[in-house]
C-alpha positions in Angstrom: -8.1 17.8 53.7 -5.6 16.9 56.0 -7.0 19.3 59.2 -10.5 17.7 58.4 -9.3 13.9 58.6 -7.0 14.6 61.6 -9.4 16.9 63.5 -13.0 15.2 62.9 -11.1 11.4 62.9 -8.2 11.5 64.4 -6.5 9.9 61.1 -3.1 10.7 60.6 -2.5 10.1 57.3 1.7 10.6 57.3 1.9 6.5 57.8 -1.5 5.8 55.8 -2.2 7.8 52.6 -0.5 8.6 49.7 -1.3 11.3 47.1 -1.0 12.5 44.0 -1.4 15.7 42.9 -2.9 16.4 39.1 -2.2 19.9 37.5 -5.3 19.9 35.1 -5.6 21.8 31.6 -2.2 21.3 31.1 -2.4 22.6 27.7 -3.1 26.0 29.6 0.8 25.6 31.0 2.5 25.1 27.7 1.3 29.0 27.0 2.8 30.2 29.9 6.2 32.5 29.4 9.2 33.4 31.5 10.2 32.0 34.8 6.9 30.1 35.3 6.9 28.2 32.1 6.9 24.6 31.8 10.7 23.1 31.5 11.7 21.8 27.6 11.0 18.6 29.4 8.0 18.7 30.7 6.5 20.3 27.4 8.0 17.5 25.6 6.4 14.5 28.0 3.3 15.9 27.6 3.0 16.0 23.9 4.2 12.4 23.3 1.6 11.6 26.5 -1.1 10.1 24.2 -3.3 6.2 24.0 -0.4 5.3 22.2 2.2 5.8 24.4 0.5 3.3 26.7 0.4 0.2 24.6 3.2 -1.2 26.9 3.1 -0.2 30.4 6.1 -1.6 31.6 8.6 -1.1 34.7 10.3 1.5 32.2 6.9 3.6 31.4 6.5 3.7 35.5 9.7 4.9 35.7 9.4 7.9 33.8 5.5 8.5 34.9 8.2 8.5 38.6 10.2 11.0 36.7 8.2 12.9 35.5 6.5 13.7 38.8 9.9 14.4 40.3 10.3 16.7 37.6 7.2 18.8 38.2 8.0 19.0 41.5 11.3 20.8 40.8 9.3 23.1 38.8 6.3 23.8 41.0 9.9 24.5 43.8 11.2 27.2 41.3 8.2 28.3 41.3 7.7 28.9 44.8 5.5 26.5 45.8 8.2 25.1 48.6 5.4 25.3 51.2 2.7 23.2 50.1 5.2 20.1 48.7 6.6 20.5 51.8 3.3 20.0 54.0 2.1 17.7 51.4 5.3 15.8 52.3 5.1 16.2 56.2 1.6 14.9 56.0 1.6 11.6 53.2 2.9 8.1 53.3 4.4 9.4 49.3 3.5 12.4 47.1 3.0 12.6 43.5 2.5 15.2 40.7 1.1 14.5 37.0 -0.3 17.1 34.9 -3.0 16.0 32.3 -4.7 17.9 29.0 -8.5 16.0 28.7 -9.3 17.2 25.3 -5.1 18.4 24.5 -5.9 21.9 23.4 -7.6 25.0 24.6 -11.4 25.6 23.2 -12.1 28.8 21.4 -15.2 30.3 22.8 -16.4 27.3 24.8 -16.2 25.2 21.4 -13.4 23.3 20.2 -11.6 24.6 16.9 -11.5 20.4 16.0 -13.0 17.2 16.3 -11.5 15.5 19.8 -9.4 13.0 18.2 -8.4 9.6 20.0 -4.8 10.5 20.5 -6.0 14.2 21.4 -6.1 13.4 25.2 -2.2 14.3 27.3 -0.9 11.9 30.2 -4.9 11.3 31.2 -3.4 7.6 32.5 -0.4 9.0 35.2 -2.4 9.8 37.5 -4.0 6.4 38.1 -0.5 4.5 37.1 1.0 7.0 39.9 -1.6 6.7 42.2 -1.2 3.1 41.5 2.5 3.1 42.6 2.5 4.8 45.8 -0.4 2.1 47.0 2.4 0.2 47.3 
């Protein structure tokens, strides 16, 4: 993304854009084990991260959406990813990092084991709330 916008239109975006980055199927990343796992954290954000922990979205909830994405940063760091924060960083007005669950569990042979349930969804609002604060 950024060689195409700063070698087709000369954009840079270091003074223009901001980003956010969103770690999908985060459900997948509670599974993982050892060194790469998700911090206690993290796991525990994302299972409180339903519709209802929305119904006030105050300075304090985009505080800890802010946390939180400082948070996964330090983990995506000790998990080696040092190099592409770090050119993220050289290359954005502000970077972000949410991690959401769509349906909040894993399907079992393409199907899900249960009926998607209104509070089933994970954090599906940080990245717009995020996205929302860098803007600024």
């Amino acid at each position: 993304y950024i060689n195409v916008v700063y070698s087709r239109y000369g954009v840079k975006t270091k003074k223009k854009q901001s980003i956010v980055f969103i770690l999908t199927k985060a459900d997948k990343l509670l599974e993982m084990n050892g060194e790469a796992s998700l911090t206690g954290e993290l796991k525990q954000y994302l299972s409180k991260g339903t519709i209802d922990h929305y119904q006030n979205i105050d300075k304090g909830k985009l505080e800890e959406i802010k946390n939180q994405s400082e948070e996964i940063e330090s983990w995506l760091r000790s998990n080696n990813c040092n190099g592409f924060i770090n050119l993220a960083k050289n290359h954005f007005k502000s970077v972000g990092f949410t991690m959401v669950s769509a349906i909040g569990d894993t399907p079992v042979n393409g199907k899900l084991e249960q009926e998607l349930k209104l509070n089933d969804p994970k954090c599906v609002l940080d990245p717009l709330l995020l996205a929302m604060q860098g803007s600024n």
